[in-house]
C-alpha positions as CSV (number, residue, x, y, z in Angstrom):
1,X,-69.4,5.9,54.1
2,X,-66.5,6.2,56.4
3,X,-67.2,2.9,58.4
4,X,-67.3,0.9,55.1
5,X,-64.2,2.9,54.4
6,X,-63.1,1.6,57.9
7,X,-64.2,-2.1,57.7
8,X,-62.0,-2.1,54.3
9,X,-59.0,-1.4,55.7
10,X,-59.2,-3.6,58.6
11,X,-59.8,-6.5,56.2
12,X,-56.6,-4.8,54.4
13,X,-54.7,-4.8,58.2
14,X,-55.7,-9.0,58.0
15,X,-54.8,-9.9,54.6
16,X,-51.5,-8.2,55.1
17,X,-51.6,-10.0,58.4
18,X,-52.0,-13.1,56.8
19,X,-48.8,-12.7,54.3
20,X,-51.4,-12.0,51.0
21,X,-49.4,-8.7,50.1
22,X,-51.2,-8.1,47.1
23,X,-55.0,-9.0,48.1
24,X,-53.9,-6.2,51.1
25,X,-52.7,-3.9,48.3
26,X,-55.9,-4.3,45.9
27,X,-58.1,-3.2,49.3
28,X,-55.4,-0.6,50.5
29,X,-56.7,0.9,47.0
30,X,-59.7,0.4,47.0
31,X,-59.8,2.7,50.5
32,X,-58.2,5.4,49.2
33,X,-60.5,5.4,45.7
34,X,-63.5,6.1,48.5
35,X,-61.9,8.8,50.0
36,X,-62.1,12.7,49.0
37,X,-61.0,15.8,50.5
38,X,-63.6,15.7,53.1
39,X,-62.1,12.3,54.6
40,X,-60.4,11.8,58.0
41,X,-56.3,12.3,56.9
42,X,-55.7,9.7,58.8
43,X,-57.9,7.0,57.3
44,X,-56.3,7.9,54.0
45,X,-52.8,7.8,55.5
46,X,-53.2,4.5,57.0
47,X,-54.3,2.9,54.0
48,X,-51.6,4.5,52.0
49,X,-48.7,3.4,54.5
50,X,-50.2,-0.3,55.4
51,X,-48.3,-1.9,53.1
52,X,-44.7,-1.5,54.1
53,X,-41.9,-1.5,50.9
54,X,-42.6,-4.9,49.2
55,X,-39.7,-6.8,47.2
56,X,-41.4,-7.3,43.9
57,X,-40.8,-4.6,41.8
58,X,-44.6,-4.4,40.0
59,X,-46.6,-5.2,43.2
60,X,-44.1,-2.4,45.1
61,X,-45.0,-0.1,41.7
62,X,-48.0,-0.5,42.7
63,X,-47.9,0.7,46.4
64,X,-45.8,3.9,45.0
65,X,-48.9,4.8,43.0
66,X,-51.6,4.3,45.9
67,X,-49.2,6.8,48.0
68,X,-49.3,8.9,45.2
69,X,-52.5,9.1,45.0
70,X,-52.8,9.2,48.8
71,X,-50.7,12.3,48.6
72,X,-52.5,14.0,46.1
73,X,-55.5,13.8,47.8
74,X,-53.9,15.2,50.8
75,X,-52.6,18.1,49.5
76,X,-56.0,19.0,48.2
77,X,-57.4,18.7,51.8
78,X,-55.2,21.7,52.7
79,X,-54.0,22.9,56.4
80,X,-56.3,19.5,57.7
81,X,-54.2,16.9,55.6
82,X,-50.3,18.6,56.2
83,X,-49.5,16.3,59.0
84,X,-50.6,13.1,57.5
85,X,-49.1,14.1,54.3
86,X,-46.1,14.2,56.0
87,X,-46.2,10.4,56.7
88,X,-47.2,9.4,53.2
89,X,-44.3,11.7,51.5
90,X,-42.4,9.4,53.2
91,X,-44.0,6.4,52.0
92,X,-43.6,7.4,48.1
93,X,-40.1,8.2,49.0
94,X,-39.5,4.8,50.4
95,X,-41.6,3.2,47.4
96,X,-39.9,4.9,44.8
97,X,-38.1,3.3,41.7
98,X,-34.5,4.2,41.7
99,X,-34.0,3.5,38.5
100,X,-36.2,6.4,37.4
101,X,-36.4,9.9,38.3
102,X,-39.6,11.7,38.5
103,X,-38.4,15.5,39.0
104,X,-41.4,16.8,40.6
105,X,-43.0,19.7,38.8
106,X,-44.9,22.6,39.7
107,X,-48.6,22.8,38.4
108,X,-50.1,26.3,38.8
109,X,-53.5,26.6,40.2
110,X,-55.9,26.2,37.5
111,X,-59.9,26.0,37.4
112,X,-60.3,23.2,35.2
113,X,-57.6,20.6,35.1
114,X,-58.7,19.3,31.9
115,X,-58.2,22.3,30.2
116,X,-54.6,21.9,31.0
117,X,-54.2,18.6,29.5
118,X,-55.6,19.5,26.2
119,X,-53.9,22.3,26.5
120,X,-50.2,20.0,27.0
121,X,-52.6,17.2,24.7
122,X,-52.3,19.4,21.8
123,X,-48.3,20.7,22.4
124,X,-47.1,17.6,22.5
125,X,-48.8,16.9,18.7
126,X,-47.3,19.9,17.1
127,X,-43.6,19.0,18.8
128,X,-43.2,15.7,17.2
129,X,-39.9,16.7,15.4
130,X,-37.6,13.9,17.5
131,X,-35.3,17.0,18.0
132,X,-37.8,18.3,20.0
133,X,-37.7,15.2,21.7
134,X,-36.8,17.2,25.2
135,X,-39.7,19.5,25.3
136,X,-42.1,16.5,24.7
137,X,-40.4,15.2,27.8
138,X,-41.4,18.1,30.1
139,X,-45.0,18.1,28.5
140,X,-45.5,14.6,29.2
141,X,-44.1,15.0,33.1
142,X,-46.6,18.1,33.1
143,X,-49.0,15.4,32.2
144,X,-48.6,13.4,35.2
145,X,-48.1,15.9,37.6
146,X,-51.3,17.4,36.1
147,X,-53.0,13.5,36.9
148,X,-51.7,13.4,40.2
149,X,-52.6,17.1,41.5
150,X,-56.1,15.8,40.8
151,X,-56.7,12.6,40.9
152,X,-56.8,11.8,37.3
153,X,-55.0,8.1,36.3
154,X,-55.6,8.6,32.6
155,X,-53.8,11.8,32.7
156,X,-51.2,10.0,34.3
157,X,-51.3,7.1,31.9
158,X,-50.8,9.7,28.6
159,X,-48.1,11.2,30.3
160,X,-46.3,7.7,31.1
161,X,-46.4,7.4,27.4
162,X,-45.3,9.9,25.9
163,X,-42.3,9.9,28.0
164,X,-42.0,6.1,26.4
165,X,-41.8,7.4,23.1
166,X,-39.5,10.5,23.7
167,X,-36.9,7.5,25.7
168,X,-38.2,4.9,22.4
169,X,-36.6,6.7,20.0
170,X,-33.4,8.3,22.1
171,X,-33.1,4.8,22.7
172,X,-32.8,5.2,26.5
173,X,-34.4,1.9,27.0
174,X,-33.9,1.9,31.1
175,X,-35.8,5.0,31.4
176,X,-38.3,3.8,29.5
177,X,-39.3,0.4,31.2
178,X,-38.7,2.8,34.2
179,X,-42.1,4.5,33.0
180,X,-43.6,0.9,31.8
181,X,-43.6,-0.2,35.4
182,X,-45.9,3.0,36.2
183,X,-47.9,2.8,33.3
184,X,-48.3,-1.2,33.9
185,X,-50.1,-0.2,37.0
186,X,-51.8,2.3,35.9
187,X,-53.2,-0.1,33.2
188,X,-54.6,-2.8,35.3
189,X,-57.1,0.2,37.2
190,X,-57.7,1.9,33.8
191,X,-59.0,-1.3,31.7
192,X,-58.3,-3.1,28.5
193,X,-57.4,0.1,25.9
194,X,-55.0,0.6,28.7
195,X,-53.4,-3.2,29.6
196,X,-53.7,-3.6,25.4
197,X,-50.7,-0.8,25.3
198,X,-48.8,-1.9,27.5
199,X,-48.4,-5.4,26.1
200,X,-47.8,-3.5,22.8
201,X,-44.8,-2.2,24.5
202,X,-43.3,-5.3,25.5
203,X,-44.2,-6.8,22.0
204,X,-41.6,-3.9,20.6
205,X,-39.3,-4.6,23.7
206,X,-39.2,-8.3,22.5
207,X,-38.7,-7.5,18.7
208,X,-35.5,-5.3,19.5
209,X,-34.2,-8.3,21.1
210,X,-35.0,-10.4,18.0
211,X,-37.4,-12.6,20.3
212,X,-39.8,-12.7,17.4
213,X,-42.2,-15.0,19.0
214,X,-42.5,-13.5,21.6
215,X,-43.5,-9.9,19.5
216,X,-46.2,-11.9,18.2
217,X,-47.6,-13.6,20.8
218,X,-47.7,-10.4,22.8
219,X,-49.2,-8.5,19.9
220,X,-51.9,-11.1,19.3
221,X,-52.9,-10.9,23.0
222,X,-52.8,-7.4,23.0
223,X,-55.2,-7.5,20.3
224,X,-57.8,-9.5,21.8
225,X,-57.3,-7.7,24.8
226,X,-58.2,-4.0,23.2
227,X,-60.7,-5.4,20.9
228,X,-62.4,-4.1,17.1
229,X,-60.7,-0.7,16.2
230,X,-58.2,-0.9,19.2
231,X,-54.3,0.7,18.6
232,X,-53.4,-3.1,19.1
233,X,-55.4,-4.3,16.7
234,X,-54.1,-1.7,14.1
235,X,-50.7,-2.5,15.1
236,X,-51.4,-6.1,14.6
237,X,-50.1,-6.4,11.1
238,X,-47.5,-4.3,11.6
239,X,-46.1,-6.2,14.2
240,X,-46.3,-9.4,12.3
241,X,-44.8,-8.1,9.6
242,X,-41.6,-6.5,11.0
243,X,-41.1,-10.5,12.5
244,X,-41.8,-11.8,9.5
245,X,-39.3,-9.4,7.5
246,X,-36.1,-10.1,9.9
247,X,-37.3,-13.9,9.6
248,X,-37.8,-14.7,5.4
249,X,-41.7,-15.7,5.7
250,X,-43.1,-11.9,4.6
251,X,-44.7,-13.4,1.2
252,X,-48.0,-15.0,3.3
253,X,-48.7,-10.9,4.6
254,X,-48.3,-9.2,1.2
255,X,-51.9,-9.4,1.0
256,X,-52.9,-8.2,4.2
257,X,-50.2,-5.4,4.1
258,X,-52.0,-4.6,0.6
259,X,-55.4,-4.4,1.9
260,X,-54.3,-1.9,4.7
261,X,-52.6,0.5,3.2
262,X,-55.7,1.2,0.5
263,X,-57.1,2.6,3.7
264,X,-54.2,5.0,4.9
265,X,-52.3,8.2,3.4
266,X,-51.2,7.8,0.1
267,X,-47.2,7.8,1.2
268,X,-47.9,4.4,3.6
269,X,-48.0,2.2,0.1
270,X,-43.9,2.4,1.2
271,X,-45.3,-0.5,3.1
272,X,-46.2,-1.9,0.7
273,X,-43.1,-1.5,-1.3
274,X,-40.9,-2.6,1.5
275,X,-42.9,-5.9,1.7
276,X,-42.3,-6.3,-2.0
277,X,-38.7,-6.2,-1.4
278,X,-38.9,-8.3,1.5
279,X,-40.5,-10.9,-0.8
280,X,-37.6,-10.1,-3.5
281,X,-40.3,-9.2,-5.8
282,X,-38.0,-6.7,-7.5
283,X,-39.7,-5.1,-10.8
284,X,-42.9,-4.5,-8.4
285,X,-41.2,-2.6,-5.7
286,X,-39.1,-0.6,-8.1
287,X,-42.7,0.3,-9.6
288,X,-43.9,0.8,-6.2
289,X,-40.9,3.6,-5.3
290,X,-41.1,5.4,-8.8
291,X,-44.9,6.4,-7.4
292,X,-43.9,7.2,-4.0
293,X,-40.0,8.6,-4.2
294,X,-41.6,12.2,-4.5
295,X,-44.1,12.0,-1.7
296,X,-41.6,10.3,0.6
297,X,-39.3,12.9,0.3
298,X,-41.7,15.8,1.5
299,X,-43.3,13.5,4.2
300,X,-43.8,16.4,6.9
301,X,-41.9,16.1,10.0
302,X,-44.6,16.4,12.7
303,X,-45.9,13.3,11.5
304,X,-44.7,10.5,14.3
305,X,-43.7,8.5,11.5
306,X,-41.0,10.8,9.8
307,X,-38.1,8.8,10.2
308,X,-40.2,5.7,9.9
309,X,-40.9,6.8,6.5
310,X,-37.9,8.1,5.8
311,X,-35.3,4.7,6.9
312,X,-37.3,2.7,4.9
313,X,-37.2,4.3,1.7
314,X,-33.4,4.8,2.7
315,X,-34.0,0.4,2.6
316,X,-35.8,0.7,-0.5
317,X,-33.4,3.3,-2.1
318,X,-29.8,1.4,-1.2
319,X,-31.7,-2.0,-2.2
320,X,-32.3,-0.5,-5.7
321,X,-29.1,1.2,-5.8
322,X,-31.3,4.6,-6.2
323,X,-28.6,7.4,-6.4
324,X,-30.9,9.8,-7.9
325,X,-33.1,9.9,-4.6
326,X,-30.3,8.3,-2.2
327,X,-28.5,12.5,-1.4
328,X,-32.2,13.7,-0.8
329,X,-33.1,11.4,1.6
330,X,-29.1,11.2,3.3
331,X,-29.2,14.8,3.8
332,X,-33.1,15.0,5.3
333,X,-32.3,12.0,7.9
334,X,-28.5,13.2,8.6
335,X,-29.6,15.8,11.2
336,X,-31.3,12.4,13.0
337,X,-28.2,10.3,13.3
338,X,-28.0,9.7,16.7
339,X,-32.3,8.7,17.1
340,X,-33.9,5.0,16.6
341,X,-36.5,4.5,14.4
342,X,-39.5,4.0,16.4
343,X,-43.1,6.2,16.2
344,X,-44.3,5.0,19.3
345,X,-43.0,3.4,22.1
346,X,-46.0,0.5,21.8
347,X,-45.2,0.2,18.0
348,X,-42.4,-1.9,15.8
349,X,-38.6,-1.0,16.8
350,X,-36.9,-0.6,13.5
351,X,-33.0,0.1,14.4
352,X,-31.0,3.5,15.0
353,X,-31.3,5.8,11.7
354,X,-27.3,5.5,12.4
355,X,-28.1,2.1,9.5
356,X,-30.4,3.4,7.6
357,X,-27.5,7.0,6.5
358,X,-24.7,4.0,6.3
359,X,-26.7,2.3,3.3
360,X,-27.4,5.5,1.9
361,X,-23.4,6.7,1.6
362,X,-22.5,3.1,0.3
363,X,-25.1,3.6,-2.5
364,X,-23.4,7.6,-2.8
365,X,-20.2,6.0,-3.0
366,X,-18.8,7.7,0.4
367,X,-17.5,4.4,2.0
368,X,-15.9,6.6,4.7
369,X,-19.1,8.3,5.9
370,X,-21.0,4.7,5.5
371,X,-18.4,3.3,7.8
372,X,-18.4,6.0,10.5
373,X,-22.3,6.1,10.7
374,X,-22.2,2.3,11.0
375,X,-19.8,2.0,13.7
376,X,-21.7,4.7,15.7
377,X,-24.9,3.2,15.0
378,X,-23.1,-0.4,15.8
379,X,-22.3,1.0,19.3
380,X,-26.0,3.1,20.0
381,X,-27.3,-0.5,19.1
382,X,-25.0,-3.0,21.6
383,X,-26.0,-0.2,24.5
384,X,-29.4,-0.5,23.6
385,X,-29.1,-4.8,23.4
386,X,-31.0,-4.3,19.7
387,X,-30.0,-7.4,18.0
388,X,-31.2,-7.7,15.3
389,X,-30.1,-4.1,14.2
390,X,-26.9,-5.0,15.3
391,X,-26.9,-7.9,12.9
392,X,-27.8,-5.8,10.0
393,X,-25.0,-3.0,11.1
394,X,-22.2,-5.9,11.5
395,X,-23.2,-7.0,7.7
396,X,-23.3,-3.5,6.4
397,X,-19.9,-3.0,8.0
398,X,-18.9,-5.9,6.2
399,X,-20.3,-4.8,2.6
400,X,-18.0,-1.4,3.1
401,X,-14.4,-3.5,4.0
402,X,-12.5,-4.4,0.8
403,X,-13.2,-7.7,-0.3
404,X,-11.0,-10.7,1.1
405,X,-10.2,-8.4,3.9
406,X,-9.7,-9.4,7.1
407,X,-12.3,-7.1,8.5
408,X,-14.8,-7.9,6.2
409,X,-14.6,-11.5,7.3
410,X,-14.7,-10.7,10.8
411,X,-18.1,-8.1,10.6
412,X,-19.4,-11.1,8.6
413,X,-18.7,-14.0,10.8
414,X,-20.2,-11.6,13.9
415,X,-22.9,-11.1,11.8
416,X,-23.6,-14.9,10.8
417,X,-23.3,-15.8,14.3
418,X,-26.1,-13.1,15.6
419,X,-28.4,-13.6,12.5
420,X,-28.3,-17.5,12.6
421,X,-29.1,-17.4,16.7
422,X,-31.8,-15.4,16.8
423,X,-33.4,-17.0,12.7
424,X,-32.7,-14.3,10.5
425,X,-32.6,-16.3,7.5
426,X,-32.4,-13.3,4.6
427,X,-29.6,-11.8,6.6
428,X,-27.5,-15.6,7.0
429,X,-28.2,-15.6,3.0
430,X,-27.0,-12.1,2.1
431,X,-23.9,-12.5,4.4
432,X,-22.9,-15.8,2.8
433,X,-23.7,-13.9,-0.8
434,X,-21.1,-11.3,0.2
435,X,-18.2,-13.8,1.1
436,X,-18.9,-15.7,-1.5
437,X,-16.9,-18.7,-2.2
438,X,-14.1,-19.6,-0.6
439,X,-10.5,-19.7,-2.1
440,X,-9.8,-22.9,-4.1
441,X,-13.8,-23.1,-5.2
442,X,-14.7,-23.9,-8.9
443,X,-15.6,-21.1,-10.9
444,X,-19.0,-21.2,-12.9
445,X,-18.7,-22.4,-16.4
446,X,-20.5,-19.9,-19.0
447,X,-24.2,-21.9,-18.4
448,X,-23.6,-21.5,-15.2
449,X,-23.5,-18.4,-15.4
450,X,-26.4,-17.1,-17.5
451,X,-28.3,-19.2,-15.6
452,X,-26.9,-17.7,-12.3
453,X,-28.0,-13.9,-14.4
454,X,-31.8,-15.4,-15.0
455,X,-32.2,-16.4,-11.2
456,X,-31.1,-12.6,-10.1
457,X,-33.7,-11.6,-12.6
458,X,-36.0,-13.1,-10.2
459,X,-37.7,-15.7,-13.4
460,X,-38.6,-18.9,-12.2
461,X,-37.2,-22.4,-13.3
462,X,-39.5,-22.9,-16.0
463,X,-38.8,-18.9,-17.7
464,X,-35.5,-19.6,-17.3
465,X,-35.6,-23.0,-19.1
466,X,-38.0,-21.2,-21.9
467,X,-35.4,-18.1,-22.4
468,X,-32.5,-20.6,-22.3
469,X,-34.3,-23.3,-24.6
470,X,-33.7,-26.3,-21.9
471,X,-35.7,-28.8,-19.9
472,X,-36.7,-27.1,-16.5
473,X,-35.4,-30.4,-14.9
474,X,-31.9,-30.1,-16.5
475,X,-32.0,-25.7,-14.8
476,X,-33.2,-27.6,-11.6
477,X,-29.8,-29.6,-11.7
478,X,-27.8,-26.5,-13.1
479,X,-29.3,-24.3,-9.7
480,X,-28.6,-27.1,-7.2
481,X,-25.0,-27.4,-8.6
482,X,-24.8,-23.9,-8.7
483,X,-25.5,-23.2,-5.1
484,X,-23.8,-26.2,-3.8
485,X,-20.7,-24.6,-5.5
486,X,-21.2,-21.2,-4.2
487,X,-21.6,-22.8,-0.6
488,X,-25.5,-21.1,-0.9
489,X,-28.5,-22.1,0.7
490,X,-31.2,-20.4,-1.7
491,X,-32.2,-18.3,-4.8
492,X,-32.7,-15.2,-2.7
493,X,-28.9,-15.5,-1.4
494,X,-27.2,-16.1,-5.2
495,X,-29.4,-13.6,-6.8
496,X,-27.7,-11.1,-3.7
497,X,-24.0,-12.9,-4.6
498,X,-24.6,-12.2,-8.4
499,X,-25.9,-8.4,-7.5
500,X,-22.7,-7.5,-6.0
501,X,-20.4,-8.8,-8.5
């Protein structure tokens, strides 16, 4: 076994020879996998230190792991494996990333390793309050200190993880694609499930920078990566659908979002209600929340989703101008200002909760509070380059200014210009709804108007010319005119400029 170990890293020594850094890498690895306790310290040392720092941050990810391991493996060996130890402690010093710190911690001698996974397994489900956001964090680095002490990538690759989602929703997003550069390598040795979450990951990396097709192309791949009944295919939809809600096109998914939801707890038809808002389908959704307002509010809070569940019904709530639910939910998400909403660090970013309390005092009539947890949640959301949140905190900054105000046009304009970069249609309307016209515009005349009243009501052209007793071509004309007066570019965006007069 040992001269195949042998021959294997002499082919290593000539590919490294031969410049192909990462072929030498892949054998380096595949030396060490061979080894166990019983092996020469050497071999195992000389495999781990072949590959000397490399530039490339993945590929010299990758050479910090196989030292790692290397190390490990050492330690086990005991008195026999110090010296050579020695060498490679030195190697995953000079590997290491410096943008994230792994405090090394102190695993006590147990009989069987796996019992102390399950053991930090089963903590880490009953901690998922986000204010207990800290003690997940030392669980999860138990978790790969656990993997490393024996050899165990998987353990490692949970413990990557759930350090994602602790940095996720603290929205410490350096830390966290600190850990994806671990976990990406330990993906590529642990298979598909594996390589499927961590494209899931950068498919909600490119959603908080508002690179929508990006999130979907990702998420599609890391679908057909993981395969039937995979988190990525789960997440699919979900993924999709957040896109498709900054972006206007959500009516095509209502379906699909319909058809999932019959198959999950009774409080995920939010969903569903959210989509039906997102579609402007108003009468639904309110139907929708009347069901689901009780249920929301007692959603328990070791469920990852909490403030998932809770920041969109604070959507639904303030879209519906809600007051009767609006203090419940304000005062169960105020304790969770300063978090994003985010379950998992592999599932769809949704903004800090800093927005989602902000709506929720402008529909309880504290414009003060609305203002401060904006312009918080404005700043938590520049440091974290979440765009698209920031474009919906610039606009709600704007709804809370008094109107004509000079700071109202200015959070507007910002907003405009982010939302119209990065396609977020809904938002350009709802912005241009809130300015309204511009000084010297015609007003409506009285036609105008009720027919302006019917198109908030959400009735098509032909109920409105039925209700109104007129052609539907003669309301088509009366709509165009309408909108070309208002400076508006769609139904959804004067039915949002009539709401707010």
């Amino acid at each position: 076994m040992q001269d195949a170990l042998l021959e294997t890293l002499d082919r290593a020594r000539a590919q490294y020879a031969a410049g192909a850094v990462a072929d030498a890498v892949h054998s380096c690895v595949t030396v060490v996998e061979g080894c166990t306790d019983d092996t020469d310290p050497s071999l195992v040392a000389a495999a781990a230190t072949l590959v000397r720092r490399p530039v490339d941050p993945l590929l010299r990810a990758r050479v910090h792991a196989l030292a790692s391991e290397a190390l490990a493996l050492l330690r086990r060996a005991g008195p026999t494996g110090e010296q050579a130890a020695v060498r490679v402690e030195a190697q995953v010093e000079a590997t290491r990333d410096v943008f994230r710190e792994d405090p090394a911690v102190e695993i006590e001698e147990r009989a069987d390793a796996e019992v102390e996974f399950v053991d930090i397994q089963a903590r880490v489900a009953a901690l998922q309050d986000p204010l207990r956001a800290d003690d997940r964090l030392a669980l999860a680095r138990r978790a790969v200190a656990t993997g490393l002490a024996v050899g165990d990538r998987e353990m490692q690759a949970w413990g990557r993880l759930w350090s994602m989602d602790v940095h996720a929703g603290n929205g410490r997003r350096a830390e966290l694609l600190g850990d994806l550069s671990a976990l990406t390598v330990l993906a590529e040795q642990l298979g598909p499930a594996w390589q499927s979450r961590v494209l899931l990951v950068r498919a909600s990396q490119a959603l908080l920078d508002g690179r929508f097709d990006d999130a979907l192309r990702l998420a599609e791949q890391a679908a057909a990566i993981g395969g039937p009944h995979s988190d990525a295919e789960f997440l699919q939809l979900s993924f999709a659908f957040e896109a498709a809600r900054h972006q206007g096109t959500v009516k095509p998914l209502l379906e699909a979002v319909r058809l999932q939801v019959e198959h999950l707890p009774f409080v995920a038809r939010l969903w569903l209600c959210v989509a039906l808002m997102s579609a402007g389908l108003r009468a639904e959704a309110a139907d929708e929340w009347r069901a689901l307002a009780p249920y929301v509010i007692a959603v328990p809070v070791e469920a990852p989703e909490f403030l998932m569940v809770l920041a969109e019904a604070a959507d639904v709530c303030a879209w519906l101008a809600d007051d009767t639910h609006a203090a419940s939910l304000y005062e169960n998400l105020l304790p969770y200002e300063r978090q994003h909403v985010i379950p998992h660090a592999h599932a769809p970013y949704q903004g800090p909760v800093g927005l989602a309390l902000g709506r929720l005092a402008r529909v309880l009539g504290d414009l003060t509070a609305a203002g401060e947890h904006l312009r918080s949640a404005l700043a938590a959301a520049e440091e974290l380059h979440a765009l698209p949140a920031k474009a919906y905190l610039l606009a709600e900054l704007a709804a809370v200014e008094p109107v004509r105000s000079r700071a109202r046009r200015e959070h507007a304009d910002a907003a405009l210009e982010v939302a119209r970069r990065l396609g977020m249609a809904p938002l350009v309307d709802q912005v241009e709804a809130l300015l309204g016209p511009r000084e010297g515009d015609p007003l409506l005349t009285p036609r105008e108007s009720d027919v302006t009243a019917l198109v908030a009501e959400g009735l098509t052209n032909a109920a409105i010319a039925r209700r109104l007793t007129l052609s539907e071509r003669t309301v088509e004309n009366h709509v165009s005119r309408i909108l070309l007066k208002l400076g508006l570019t769609s139904r959804t965006a004067l039915a949002v400029w009539h709401e707010r007069r």
